[in-house]
N, CA, C and O atoms as a MOPAC input file, in Angstrom:
PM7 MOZYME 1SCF
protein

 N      2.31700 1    -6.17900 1   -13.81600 1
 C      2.13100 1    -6.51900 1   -15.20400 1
 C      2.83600 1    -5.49500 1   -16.10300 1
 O      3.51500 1    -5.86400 1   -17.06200 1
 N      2.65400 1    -4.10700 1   -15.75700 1
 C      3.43600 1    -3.33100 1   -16.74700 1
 C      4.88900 1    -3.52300 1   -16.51500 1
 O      5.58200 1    -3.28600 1   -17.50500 1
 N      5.43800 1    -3.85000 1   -15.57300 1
 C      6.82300 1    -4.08700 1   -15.17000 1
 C      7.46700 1    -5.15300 1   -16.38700 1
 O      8.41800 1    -5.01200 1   -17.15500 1
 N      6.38700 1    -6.39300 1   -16.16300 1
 C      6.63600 1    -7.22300 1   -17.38300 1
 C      6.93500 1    -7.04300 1   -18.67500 1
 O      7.84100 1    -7.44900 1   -19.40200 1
 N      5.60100 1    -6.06300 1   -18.88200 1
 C      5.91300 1    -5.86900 1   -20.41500 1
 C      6.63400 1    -4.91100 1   -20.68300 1
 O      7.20700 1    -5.19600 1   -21.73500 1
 N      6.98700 1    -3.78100 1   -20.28300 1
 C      8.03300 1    -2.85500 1   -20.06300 1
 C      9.61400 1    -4.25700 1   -20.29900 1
 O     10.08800 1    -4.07000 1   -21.42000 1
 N      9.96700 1    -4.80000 1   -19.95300 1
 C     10.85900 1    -5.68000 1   -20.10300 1
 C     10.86800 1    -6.35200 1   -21.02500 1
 O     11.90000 1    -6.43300 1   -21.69200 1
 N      9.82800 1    -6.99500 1   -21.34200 1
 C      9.57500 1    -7.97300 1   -22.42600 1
 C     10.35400 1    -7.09700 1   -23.71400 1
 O     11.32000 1    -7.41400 1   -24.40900 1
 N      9.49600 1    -5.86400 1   -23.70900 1
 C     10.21400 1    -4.95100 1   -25.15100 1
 C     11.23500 1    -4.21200 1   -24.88600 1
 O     11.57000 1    -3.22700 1   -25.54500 1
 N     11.76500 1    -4.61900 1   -23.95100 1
 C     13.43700 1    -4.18100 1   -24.47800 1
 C     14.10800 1    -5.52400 1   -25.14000 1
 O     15.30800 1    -5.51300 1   -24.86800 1
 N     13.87000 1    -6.29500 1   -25.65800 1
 C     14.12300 1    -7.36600 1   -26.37100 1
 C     15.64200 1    -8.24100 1   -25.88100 1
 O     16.25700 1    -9.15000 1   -26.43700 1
 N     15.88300 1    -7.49500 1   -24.59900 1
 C     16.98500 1    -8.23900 1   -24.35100 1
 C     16.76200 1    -9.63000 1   -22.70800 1
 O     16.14800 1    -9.33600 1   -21.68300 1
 N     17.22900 1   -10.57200 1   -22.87900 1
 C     17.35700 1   -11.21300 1   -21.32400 1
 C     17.27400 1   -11.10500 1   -20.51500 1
 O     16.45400 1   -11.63400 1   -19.76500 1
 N     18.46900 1   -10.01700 1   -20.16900 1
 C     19.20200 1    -9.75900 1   -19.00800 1
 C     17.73600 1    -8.15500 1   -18.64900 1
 O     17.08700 1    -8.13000 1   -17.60300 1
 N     17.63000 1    -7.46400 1   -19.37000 1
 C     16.88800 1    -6.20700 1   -19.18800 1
 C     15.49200 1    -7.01700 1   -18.34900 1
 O     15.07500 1    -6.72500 1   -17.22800 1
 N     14.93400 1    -8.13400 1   -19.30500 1
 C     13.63100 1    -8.88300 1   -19.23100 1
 C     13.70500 1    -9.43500 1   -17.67500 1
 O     12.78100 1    -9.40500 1   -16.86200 1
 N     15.03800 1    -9.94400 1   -17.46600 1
 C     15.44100 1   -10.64500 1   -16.06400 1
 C     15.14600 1    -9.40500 1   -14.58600 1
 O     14.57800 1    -9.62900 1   -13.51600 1
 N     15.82300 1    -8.05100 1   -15.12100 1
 C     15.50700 1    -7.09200 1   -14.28500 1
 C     14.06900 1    -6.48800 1   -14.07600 1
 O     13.74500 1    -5.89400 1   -13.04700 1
 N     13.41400 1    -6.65300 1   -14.92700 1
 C     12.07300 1    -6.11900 1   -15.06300 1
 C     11.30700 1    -7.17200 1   -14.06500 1
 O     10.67900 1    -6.71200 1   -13.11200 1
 N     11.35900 1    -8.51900 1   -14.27800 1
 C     10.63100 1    -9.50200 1   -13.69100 1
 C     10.97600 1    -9.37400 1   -12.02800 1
 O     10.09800 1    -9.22000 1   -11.17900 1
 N     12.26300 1    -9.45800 1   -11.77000 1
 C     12.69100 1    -9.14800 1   -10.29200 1
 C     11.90700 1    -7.58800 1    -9.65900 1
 O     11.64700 1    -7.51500 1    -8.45800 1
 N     11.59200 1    -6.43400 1   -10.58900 1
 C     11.05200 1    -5.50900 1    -9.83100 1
 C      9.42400 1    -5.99900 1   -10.11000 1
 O      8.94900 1    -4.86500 1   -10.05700 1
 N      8.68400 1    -6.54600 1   -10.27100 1
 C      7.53800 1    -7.61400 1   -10.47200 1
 C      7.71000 1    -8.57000 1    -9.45200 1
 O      6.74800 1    -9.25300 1    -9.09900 1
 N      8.82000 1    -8.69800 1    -8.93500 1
 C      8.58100 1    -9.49300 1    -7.56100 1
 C      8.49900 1    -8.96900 1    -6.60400 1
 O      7.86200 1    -9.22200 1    -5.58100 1
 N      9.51400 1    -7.75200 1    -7.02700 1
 C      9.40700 1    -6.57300 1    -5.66000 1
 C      7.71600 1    -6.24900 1    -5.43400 1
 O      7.25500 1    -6.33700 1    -4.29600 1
 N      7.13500 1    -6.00000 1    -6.20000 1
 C      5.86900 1    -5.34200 1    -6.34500 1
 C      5.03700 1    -6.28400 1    -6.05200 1
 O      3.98500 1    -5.74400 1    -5.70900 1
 N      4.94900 1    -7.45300 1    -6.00400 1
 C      4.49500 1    -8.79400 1    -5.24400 1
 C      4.39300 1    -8.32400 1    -3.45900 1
 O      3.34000 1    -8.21200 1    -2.83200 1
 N      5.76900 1    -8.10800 1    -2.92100 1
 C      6.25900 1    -8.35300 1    -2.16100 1
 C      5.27300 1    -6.84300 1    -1.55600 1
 O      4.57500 1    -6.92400 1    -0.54500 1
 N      5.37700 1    -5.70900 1    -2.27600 1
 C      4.75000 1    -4.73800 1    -1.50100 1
 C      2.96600 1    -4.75300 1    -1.43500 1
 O      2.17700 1    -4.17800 1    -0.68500 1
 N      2.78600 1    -5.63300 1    -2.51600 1
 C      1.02700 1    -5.55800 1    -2.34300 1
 C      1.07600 1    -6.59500 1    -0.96300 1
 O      0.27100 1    -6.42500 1    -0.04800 1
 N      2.03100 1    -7.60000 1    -0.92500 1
 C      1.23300 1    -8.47700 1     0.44400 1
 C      1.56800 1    -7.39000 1     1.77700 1
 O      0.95500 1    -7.28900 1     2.84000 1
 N      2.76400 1    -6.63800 1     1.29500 1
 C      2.73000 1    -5.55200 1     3.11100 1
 C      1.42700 1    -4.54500 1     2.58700 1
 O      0.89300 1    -3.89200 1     3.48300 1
 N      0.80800 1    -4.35800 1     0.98500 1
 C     -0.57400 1    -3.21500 1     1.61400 1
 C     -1.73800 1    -4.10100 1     2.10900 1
 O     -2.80600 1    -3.56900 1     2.41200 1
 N     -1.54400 1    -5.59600 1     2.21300 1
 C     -2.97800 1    -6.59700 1     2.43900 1
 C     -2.61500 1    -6.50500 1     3.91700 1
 O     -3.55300 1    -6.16900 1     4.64100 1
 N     -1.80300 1    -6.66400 1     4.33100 1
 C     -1.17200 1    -6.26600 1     5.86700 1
 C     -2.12800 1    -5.74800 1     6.74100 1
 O     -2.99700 1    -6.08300 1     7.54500 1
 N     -1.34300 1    -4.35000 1     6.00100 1
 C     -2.04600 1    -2.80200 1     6.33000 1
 C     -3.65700 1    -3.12000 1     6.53700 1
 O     -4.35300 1    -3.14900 1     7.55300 1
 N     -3.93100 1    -3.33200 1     5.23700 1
 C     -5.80400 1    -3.16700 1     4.84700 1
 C     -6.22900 1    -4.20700 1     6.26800 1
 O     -7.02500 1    -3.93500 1     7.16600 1
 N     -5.58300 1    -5.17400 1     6.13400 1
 C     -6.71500 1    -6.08400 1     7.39700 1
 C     -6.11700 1    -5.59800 1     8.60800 1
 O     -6.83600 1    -6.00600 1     9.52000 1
 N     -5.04000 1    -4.84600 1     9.13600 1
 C     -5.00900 1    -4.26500 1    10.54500 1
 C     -5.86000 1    -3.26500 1    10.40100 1
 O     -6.59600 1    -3.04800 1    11.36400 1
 N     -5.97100 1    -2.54500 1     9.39700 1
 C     -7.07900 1    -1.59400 1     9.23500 1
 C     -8.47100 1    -1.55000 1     9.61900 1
 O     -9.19200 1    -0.61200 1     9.95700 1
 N     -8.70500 1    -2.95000 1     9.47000 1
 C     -9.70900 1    -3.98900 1     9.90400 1
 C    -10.78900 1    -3.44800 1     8.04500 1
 O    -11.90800 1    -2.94300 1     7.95800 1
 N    -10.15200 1    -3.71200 1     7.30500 1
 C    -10.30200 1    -3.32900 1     5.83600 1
 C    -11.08400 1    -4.57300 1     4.77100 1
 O    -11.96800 1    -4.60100 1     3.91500 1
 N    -10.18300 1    -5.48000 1     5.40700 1
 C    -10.61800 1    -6.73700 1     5.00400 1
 C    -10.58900 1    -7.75600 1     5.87400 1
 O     -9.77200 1    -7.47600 1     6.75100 1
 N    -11.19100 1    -9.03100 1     6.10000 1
 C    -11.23000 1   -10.42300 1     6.86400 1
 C     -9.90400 1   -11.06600 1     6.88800 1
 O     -8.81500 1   -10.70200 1     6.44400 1
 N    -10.24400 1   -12.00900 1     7.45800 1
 C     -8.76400 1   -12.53300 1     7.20800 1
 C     -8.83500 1   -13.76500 1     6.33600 1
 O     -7.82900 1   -14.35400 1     5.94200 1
 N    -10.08100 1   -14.12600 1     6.05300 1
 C    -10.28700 1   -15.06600 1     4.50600 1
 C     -9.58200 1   -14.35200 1     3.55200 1
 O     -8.80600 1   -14.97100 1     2.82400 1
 N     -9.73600 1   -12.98200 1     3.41200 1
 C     -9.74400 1   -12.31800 1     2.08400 1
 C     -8.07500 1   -11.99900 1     2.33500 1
 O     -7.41300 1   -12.01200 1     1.29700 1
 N     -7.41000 1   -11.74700 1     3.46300 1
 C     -6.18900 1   -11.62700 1     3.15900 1
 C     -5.19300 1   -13.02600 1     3.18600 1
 O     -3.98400 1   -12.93300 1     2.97700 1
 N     -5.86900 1   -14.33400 1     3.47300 1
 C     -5.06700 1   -15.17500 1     3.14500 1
 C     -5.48900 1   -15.59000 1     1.68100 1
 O     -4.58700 1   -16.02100 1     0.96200 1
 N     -6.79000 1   -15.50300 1     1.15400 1
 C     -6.91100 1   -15.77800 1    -0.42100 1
 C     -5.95400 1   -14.96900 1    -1.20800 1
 O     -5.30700 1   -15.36400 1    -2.17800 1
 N     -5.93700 1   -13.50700 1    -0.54700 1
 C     -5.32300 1   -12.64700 1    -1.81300 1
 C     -3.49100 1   -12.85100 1    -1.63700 1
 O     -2.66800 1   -12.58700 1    -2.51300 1
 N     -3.24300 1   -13.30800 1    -0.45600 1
 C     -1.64100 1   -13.55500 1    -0.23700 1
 C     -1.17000 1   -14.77200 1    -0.55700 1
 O     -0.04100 1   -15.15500 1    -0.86400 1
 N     -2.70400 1   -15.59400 1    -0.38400 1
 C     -2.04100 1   -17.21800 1    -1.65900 1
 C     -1.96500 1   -16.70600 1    -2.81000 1
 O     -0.92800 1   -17.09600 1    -3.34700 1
 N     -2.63400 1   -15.92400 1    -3.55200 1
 C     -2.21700 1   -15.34200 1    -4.97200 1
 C     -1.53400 1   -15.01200 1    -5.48100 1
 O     -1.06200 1   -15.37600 1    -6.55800 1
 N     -1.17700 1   -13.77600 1    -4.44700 1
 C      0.34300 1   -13.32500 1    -4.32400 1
 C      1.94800 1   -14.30900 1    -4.40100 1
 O      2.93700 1   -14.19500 1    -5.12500 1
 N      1.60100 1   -15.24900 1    -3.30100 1
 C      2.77300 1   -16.02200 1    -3.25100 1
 C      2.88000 1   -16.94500 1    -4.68000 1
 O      3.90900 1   -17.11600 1    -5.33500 1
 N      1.30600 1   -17.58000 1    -5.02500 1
 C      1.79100 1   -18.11500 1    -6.28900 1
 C      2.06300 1   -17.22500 1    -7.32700 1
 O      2.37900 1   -17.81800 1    -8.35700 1
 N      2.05000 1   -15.92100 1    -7.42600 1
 C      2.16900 1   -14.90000 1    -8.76300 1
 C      3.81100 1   -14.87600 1    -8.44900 1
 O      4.64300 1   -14.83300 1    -9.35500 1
 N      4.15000 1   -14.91100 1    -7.04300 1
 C      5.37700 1   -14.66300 1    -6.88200 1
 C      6.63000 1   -15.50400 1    -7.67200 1
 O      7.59600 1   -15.19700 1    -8.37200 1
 N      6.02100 1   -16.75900 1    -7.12800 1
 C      6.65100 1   -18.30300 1    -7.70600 1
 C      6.61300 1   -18.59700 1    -9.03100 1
 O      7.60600 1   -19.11100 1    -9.54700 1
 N      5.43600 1   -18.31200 1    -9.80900 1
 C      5.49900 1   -18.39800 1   -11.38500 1
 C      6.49700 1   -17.37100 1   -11.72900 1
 O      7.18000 1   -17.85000 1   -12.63400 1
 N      6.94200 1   -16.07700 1   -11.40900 1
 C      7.44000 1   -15.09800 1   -11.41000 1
 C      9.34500 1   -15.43100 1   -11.73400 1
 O     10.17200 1   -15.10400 1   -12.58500 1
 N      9.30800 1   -16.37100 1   -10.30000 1
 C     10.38200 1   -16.71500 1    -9.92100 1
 C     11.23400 1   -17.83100 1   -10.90900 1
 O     12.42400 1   -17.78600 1   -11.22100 1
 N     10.06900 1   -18.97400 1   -11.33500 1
 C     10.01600 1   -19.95200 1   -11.69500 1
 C     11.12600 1   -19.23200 1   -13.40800 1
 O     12.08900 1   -19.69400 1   -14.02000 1
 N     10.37800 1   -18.10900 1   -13.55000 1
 C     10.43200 1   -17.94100 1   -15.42100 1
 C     11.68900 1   -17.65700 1   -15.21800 1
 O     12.59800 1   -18.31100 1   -15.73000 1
 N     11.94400 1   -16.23700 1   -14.13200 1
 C     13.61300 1   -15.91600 1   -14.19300 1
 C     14.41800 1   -16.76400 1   -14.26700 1
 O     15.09700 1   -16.74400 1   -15.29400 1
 N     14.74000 1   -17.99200 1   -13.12800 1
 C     15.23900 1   -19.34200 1   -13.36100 1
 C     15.26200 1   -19.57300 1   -14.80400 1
 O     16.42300 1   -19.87900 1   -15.07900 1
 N     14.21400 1   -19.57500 1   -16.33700 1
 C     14.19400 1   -20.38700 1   -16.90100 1
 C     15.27300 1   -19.49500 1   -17.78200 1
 O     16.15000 1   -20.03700 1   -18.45500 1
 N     15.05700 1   -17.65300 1   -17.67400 1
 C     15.69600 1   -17.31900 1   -18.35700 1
 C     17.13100 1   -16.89500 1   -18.19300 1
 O     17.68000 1   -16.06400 1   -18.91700 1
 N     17.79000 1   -17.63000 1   -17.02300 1
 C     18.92900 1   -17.47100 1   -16.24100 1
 C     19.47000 1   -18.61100 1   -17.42100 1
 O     20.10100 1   -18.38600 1   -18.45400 1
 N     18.94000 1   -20.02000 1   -16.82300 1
 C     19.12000 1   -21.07100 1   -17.99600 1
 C     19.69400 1   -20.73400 1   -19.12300 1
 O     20.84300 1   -20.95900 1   -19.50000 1
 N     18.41200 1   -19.90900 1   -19.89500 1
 C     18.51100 1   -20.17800 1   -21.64700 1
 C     19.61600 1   -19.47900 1   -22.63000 1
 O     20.41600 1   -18.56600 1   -22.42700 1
 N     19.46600 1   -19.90100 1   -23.23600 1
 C     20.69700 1   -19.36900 1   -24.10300 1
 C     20.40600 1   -18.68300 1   -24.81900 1
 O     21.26100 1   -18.06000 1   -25.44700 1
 N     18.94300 1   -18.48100 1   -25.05600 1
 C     18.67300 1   -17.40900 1   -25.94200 1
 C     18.63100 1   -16.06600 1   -25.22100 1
 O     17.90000 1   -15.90400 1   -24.24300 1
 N     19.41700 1   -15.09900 1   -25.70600 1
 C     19.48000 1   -13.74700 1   -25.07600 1
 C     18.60300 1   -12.67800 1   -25.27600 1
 O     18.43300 1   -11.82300 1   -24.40800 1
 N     17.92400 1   -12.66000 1   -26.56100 1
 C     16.75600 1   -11.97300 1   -27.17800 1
 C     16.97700 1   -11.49100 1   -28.75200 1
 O     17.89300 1   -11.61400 1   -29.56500 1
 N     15.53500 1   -10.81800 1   -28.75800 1
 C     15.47000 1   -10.30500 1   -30.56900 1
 C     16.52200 1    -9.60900 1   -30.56400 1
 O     17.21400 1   -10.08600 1   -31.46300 1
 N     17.38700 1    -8.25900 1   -29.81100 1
 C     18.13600 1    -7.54200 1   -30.44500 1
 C     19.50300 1    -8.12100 1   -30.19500 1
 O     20.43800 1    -7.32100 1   -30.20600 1
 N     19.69800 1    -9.08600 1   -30.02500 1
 C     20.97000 1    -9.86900 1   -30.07700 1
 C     21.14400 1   -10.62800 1   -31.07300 1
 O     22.29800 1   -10.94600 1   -31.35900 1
 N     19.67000 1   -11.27200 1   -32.11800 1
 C     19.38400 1   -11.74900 1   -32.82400 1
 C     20.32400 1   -11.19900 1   -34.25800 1
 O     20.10700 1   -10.13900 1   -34.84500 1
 N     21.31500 1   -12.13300 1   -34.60100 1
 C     21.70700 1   -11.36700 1   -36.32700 1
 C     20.81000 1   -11.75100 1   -37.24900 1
 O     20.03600 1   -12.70700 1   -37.21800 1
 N     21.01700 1   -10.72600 1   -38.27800 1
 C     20.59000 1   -10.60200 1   -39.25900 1
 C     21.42200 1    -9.90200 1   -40.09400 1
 O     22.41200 1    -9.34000 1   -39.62400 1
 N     21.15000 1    -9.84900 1   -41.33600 1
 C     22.00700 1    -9.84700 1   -42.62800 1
 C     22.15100 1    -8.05300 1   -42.29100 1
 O     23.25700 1    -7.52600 1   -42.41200 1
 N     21.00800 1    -7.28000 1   -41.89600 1
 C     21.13200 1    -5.99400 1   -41.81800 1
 C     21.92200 1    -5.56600 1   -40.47000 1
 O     22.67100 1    -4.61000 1   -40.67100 1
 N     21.92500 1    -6.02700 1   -39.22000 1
 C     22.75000 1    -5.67300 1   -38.30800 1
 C     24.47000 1    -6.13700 1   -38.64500 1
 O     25.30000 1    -5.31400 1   -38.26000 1
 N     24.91200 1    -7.18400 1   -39.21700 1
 C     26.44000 1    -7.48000 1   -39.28900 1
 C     26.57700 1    -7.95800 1   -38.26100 1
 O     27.76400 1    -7.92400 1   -37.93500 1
 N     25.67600 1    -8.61100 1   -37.22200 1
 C     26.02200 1    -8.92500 1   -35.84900 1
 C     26.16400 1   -10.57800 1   -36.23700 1
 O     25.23200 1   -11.17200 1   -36.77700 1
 N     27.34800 1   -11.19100 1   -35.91900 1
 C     27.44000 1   -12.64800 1   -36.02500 1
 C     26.66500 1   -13.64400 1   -34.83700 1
 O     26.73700 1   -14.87000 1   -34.91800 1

C-alpha cells in the first residue's frame, strides 16, 4: 500500500506504473513468507491457501490497473498545463 501511494504522488504515469509493479513484487514476496510460515508449521494450510487467494487476487487487481494505465492517455497532474507552467 505505501508503494502505491508513494507513486500515486509523484503525479506522473509512468513513475505510478513503477510503483505498482514493486506492489506486485511485494505480493509476490508475502506469498514466499506464507510459504515459510506454514513449513514452519506456523499456520494450516486453510489459512495459507485463504491468505494466497488474496494475494493472487491483490495481485490481479494490481495487474489489471497497470494495463489500464499502459492504455491511457492521460499521463498525470504534472504533465497537466496550465497558464502558470507554459507547458502546452
Amino acid at each position: 500500500m505505501d508503494n502505491i501511494a508513494e507513486g500515486f504522488d509523484r503525479d506522473g504515469n509512468s513513475e505510478f506504473h513503477n510503483f505498482l509493479s514493486y506492489s506486485k513484487g511485494s505480493c509476490s514476496e508475502l506469498k514466499s513468507q506464507t510459504y515459510r510460515a506454514f513449513d514452519k508449521g506456523l499456520i494450516s494450510v486453510e489459512v495459507l491457501e485463504q491468505i494466497q487467494s488474496r494475494i493472487e487476487i491483490t495481485t490481479n487487481k494490481i495487474g489489471a490497473f497497470m494495463f489500464y494505465l499502459r492504455k491511457s492517455n492521460f499521463r498525470g497532474q504534472k504533465f497537466k498545463w496550465t497558464p502558470n507552467n507554459n507547458k502546452p
